[in-house]
Structure formats: C-alpha cells, structure tokens
mmCIF file of the C-alpha atoms, coordinates in Angstrom:
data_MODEL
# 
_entry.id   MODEL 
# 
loop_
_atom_site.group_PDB 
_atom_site.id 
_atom_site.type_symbol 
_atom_site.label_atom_id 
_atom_site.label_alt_id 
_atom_site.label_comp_id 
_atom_site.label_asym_id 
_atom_site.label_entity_id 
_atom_site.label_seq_id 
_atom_site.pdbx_PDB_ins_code 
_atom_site.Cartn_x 
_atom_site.Cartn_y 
_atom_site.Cartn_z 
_atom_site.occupancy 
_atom_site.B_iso_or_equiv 
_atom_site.pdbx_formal_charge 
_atom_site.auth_seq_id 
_atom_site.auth_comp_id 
_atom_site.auth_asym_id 
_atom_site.auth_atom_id 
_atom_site.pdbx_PDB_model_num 
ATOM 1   C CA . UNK A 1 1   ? 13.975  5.172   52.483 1.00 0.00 ? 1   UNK A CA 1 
ATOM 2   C CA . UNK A 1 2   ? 10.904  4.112   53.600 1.00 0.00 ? 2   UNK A CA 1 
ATOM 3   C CA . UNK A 1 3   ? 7.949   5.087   56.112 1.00 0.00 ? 3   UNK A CA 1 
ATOM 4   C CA . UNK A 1 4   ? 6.848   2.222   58.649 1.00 0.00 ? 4   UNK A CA 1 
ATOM 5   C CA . UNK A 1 5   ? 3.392   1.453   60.150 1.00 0.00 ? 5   UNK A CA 1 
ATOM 6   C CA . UNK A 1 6   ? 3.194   -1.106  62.498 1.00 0.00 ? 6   UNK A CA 1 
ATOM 7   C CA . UNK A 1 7   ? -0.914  -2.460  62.480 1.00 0.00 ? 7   UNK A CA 1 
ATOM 8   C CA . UNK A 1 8   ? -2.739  -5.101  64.378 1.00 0.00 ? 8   UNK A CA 1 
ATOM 9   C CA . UNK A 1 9   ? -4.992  -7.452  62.205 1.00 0.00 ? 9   UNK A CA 1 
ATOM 10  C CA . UNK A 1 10  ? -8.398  -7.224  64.285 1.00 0.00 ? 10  UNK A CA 1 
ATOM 11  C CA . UNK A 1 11  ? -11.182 -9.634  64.442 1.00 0.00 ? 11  UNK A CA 1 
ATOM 12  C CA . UNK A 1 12  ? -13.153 -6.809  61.733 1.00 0.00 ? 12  UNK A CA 1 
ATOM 13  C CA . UNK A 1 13  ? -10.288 -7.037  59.322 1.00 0.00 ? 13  UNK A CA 1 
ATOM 14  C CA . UNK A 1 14  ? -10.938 -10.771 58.250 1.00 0.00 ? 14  UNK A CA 1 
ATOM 15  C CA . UNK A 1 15  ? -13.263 -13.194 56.731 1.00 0.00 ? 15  UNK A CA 1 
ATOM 16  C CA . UNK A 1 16  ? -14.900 -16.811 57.177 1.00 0.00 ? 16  UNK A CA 1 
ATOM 17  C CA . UNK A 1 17  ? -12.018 -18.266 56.264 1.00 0.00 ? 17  UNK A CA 1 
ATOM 18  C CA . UNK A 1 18  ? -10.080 -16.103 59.599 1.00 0.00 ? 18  UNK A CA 1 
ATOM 19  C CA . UNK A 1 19  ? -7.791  -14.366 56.805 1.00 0.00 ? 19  UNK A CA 1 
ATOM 20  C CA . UNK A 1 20  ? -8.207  -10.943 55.955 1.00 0.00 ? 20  UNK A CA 1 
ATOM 21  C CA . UNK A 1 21  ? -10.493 -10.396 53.490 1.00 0.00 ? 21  UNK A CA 1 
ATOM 22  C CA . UNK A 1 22  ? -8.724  -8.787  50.356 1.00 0.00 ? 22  UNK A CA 1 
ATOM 23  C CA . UNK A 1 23  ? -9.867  -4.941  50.763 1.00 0.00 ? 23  UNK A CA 1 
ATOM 24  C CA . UNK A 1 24  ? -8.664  -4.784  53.866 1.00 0.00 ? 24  UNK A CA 1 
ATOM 25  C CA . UNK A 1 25  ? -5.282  -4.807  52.425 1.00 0.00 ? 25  UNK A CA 1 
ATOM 26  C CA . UNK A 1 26  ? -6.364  -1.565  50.986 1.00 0.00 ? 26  UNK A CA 1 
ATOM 27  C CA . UNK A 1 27  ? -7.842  -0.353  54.251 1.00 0.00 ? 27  UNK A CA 1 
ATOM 28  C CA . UNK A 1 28  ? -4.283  -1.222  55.832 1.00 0.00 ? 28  UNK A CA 1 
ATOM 29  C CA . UNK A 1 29  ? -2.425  0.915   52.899 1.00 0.00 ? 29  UNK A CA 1 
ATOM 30  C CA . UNK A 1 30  ? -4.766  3.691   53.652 1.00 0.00 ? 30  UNK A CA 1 
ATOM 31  C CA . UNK A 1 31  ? -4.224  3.533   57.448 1.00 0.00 ? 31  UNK A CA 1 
ATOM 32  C CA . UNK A 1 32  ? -0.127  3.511   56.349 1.00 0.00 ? 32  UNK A CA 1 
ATOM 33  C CA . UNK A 1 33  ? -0.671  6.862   54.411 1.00 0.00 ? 33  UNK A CA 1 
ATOM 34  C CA . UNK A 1 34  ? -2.402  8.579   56.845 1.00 0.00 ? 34  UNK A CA 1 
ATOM 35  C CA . UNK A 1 35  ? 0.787   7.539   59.867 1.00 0.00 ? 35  UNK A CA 1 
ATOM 36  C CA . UNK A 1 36  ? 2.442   9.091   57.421 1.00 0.00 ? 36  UNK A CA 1 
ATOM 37  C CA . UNK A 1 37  ? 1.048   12.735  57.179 1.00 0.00 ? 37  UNK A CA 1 
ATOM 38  C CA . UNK A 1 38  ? 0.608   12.209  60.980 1.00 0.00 ? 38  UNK A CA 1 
ATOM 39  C CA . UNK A 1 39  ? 4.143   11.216  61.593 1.00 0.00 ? 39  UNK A CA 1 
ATOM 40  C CA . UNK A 1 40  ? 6.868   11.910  58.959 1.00 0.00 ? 40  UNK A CA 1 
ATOM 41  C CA . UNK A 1 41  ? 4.618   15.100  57.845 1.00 0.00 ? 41  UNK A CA 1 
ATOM 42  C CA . UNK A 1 42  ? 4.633   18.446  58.613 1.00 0.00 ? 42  UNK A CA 1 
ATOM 43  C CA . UNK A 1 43  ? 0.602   18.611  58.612 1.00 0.00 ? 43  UNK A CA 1 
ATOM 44  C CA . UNK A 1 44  ? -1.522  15.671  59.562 1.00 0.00 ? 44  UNK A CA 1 
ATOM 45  C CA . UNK A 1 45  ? -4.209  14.095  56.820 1.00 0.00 ? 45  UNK A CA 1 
ATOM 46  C CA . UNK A 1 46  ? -7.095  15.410  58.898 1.00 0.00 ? 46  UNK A CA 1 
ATOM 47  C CA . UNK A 1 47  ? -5.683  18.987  59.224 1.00 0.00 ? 47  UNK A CA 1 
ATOM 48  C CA . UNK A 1 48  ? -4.918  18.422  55.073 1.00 0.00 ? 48  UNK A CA 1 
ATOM 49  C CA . UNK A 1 49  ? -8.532  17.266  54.820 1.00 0.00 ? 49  UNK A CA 1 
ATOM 50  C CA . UNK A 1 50  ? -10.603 19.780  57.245 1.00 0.00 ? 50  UNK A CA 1 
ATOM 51  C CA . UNK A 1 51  ? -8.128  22.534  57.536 1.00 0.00 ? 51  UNK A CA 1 
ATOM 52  C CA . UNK A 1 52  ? -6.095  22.943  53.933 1.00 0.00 ? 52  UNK A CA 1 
ATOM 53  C CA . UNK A 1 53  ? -9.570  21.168  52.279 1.00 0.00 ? 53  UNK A CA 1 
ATOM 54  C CA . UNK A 1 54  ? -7.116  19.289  50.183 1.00 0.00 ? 54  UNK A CA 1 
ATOM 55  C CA . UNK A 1 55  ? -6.954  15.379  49.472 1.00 0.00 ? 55  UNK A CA 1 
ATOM 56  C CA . UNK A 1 56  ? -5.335  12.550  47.563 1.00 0.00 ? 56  UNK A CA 1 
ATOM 57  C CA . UNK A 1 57  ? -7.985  10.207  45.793 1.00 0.00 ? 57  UNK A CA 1 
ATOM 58  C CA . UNK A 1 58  ? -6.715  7.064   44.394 1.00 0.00 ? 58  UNK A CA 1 
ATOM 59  C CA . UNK A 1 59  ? -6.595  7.012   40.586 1.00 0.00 ? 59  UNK A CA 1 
ATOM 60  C CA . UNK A 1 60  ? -5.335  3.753   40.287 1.00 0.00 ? 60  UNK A CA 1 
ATOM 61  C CA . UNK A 1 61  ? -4.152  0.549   41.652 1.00 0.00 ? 61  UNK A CA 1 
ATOM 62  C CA . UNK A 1 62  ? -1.841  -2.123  40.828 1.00 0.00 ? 62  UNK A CA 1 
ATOM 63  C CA . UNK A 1 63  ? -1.362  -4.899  43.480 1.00 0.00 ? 63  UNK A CA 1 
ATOM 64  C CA . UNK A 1 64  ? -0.354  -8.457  44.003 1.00 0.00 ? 64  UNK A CA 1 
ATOM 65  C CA . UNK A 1 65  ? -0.811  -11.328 46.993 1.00 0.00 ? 65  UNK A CA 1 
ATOM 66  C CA . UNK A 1 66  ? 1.461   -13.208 48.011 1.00 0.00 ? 66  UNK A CA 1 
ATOM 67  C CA . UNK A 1 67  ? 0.569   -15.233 51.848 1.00 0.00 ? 67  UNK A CA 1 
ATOM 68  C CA . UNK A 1 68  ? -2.323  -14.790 53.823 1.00 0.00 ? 68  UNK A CA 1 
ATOM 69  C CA . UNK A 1 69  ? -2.225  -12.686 57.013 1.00 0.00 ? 69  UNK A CA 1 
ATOM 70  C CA . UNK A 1 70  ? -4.705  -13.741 59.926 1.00 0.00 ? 70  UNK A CA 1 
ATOM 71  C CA . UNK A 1 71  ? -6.470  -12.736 62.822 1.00 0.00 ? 71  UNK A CA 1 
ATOM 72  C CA . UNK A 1 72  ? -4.086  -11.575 65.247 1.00 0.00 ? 72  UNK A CA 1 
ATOM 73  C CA . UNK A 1 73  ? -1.085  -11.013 63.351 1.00 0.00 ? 73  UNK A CA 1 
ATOM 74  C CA . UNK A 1 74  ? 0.580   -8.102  63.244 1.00 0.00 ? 74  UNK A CA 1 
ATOM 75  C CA . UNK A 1 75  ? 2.033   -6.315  59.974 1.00 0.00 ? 75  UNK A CA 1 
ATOM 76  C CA . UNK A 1 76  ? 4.336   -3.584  59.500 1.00 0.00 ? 76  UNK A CA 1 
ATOM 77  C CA . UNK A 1 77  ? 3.317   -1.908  56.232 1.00 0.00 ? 77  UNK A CA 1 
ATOM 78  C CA . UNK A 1 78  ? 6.377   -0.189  54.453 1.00 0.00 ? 78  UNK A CA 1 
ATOM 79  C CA . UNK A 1 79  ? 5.413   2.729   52.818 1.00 0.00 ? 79  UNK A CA 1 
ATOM 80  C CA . UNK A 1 80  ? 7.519   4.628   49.991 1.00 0.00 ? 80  UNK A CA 1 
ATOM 81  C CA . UNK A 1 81  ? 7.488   7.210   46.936 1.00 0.00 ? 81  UNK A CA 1 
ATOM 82  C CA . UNK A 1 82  ? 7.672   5.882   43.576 1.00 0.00 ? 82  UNK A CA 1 
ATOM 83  C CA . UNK A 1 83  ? 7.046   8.740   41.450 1.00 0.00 ? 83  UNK A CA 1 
ATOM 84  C CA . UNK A 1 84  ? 6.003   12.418  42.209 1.00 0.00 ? 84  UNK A CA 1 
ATOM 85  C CA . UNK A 1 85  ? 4.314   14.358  39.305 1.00 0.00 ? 85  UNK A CA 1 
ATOM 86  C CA . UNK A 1 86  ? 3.206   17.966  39.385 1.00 0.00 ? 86  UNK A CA 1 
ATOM 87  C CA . UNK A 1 87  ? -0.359  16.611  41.035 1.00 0.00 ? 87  UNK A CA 1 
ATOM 88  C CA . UNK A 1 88  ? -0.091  13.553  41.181 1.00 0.00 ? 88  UNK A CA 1 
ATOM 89  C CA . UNK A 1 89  ? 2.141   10.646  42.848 1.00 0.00 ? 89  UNK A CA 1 
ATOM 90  C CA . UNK A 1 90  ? 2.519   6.695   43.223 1.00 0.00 ? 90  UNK A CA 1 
ATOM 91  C CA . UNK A 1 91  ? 2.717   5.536   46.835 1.00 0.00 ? 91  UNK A CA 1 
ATOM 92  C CA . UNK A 1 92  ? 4.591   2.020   47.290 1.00 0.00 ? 92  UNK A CA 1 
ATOM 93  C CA . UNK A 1 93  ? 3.518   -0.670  49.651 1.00 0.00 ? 93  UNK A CA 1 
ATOM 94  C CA . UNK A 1 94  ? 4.648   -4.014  50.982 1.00 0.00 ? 94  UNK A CA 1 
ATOM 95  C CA . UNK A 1 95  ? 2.702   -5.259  53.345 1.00 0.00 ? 95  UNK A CA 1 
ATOM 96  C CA . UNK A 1 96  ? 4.960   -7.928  55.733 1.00 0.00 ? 96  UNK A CA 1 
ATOM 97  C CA . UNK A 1 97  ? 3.954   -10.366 58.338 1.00 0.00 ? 97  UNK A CA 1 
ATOM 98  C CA . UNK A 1 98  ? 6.320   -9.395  61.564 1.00 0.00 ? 98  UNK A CA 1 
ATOM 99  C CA . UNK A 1 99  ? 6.550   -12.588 63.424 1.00 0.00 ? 99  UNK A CA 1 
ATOM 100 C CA . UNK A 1 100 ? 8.363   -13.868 60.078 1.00 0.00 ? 100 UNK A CA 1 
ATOM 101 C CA . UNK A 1 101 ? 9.186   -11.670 57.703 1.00 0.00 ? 101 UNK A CA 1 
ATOM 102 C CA . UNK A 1 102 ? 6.646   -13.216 55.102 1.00 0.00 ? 102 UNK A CA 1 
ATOM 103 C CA . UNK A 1 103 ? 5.894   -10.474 52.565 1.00 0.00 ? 103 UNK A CA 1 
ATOM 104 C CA . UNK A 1 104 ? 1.684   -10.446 51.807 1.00 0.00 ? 104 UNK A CA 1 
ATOM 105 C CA . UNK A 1 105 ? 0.823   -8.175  49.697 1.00 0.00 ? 105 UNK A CA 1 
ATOM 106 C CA . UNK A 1 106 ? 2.581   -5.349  47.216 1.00 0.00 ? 106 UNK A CA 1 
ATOM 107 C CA . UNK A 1 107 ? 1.043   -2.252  46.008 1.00 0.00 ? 107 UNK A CA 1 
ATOM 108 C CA . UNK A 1 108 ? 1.051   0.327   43.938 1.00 0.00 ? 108 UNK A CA 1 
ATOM 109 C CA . UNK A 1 109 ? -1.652  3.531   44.691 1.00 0.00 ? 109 UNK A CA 1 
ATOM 110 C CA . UNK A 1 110 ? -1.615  6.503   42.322 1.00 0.00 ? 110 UNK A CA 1 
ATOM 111 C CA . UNK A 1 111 ? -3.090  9.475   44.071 1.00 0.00 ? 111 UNK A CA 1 
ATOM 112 C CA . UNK A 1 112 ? -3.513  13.096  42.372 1.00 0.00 ? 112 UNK A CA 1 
ATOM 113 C CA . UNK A 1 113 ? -3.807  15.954  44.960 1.00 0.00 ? 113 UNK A CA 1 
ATOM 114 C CA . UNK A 1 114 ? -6.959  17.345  44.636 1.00 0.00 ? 114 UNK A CA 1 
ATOM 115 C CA . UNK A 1 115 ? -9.044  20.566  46.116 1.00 0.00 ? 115 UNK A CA 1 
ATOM 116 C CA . UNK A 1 116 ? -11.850 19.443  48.084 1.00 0.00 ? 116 UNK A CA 1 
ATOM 117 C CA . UNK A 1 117 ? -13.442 22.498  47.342 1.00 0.00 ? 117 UNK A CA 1 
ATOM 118 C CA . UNK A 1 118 ? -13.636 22.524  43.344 1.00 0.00 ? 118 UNK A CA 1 
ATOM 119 C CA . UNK A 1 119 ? -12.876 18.630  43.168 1.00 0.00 ? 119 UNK A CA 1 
ATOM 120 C CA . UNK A 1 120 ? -10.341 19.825  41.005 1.00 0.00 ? 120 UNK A CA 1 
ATOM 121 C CA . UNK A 1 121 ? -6.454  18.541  41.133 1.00 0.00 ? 121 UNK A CA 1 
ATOM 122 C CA . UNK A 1 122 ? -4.098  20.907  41.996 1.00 0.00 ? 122 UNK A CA 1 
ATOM 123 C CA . UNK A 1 123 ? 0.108   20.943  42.194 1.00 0.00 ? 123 UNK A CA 1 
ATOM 124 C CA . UNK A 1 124 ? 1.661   19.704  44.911 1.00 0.00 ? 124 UNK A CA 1 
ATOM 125 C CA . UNK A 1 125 ? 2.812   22.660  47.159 1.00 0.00 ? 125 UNK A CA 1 
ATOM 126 C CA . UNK A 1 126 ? 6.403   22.513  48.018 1.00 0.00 ? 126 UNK A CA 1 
ATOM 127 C CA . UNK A 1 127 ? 6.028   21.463  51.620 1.00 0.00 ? 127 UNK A CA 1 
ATOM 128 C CA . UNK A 1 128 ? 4.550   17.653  50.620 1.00 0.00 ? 128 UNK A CA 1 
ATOM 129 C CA . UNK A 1 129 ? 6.719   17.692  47.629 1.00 0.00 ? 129 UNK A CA 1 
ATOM 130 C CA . UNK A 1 130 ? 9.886   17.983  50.191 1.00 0.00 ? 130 UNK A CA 1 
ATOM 131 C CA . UNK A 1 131 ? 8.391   15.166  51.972 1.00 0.00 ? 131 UNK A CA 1 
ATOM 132 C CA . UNK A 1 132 ? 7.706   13.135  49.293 1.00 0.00 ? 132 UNK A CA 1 
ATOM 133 C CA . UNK A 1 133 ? 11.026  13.399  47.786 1.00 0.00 ? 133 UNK A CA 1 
ATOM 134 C CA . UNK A 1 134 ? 12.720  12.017  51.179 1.00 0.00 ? 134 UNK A CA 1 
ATOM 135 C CA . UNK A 1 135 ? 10.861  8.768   50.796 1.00 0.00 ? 135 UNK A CA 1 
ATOM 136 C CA . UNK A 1 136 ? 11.354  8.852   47.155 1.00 0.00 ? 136 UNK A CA 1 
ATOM 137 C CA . UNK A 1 137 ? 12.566  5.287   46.360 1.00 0.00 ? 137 UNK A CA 1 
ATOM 138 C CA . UNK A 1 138 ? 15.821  4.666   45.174 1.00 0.00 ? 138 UNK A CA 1 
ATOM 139 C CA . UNK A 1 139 ? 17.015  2.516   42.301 1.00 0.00 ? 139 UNK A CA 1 
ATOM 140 C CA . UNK A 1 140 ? 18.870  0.496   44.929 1.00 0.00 ? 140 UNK A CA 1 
ATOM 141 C CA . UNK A 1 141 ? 16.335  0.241   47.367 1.00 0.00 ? 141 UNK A CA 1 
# 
C-alpha cells in the first residue's frame, strides 16, 4: 500500500528552462513525508518535531529521472515503506505526472530517527513502527 500526495508545481518550483529544477524533486518528497505524519499518522511532523523533539534526517539517497514535470502540472507523489530498521527506515517515492500517468522521478530516502535533543538516533517507538509497517511495500506491489 501506498500513501498519496497530490502537489501543484508552482512558478518557485522550476527553472529557466520552465521545468523543475532537480532539488525540487526532493523538496516534493519531503512535502510527501510530512502529508504523511499529518494524514495517515497518529502525530503530525511538526508536533514530532516541536512537541516529541524527534526527527528523521536523510542519510542517504538513491534516485533516478525519468520526464520532466513543468510549471503548472500537477503530481501525485506515491509514498511507501521499503525497509524499517530499529532507527532507521527507507521511504519509497515515485513521483507521477497526473494529467498522464508519466512517471518523473523514483526515489529512495533513508532516514534514521533521531533525538533533536542529543542529535543522537534513537528506536523507533512502536506507534510509527505500526504505521510504517502498513505502508510497508509488498513484494507484489
């Protein structure tokens, strides 16, 4: 199963060339993760952030383009959970053009859960793990 974000490409999001300059995909990914603490979560990423004092860095990236998006086109971002480690976990993303279908960009994000407080990583409490697990991507997916 995966998580959907709908997103608007804005005039901000692109470059000379009226495509979106490449780390704006990123920017879109992030935007993805945080609908998803907002909206399949049982705590929002701000209330994670200012309230728990936790956060997910990126670690590392793997990711590949495939067609340009442009000004004005809208993308739904489909977010899923590759892999969940004791602090750590790789978020999925395909990035797809709506009007057509035409998949963009693919990535990979590795995030470790980390206290904001020691800037240490810490285990992923139960309640995120839960979550994570239900968007856990399948073999057949």
């Amino acid at each position: 199963m995966s998580f959907i974000s709908v997103q608007k490409i804005r005039f901000d999001d692109v470059d000379g060339a009226g495509i979106v300059y490449y780390p704006h995909y990123f920017k879109l990914c992030h935007a993805a993760f945080e609908d998803f603490f907002d909206d399949a979560g049982t705590v929002s990423y701000p209330e994670l952030i200012s309230g728990r004092r936790l956060g997910f860095p990126t670690v590392a990236v793997v990711s590949q383009f495939h067609s340009p998006i442009k000004y004005g086109d809208v993308v739904i971002v489909d977010l899923s959970i590759e892999r969940v480690g004791t602090s750590s976990a790789d978020f999925g993303y395909l990035i797809r053009r709506r009007k057509d279908g035409q998949r963009c960009f693919e990535a990979k994000i590795t995030t470790v859960l980390m206290s904001l407080d020691t800037h240490e990583s810490v285990p992923i409490p139960d309640e995120l793990r839960t979550l994570f697990r239900r968007y856990l991507r399948r073999a057949e997916d």
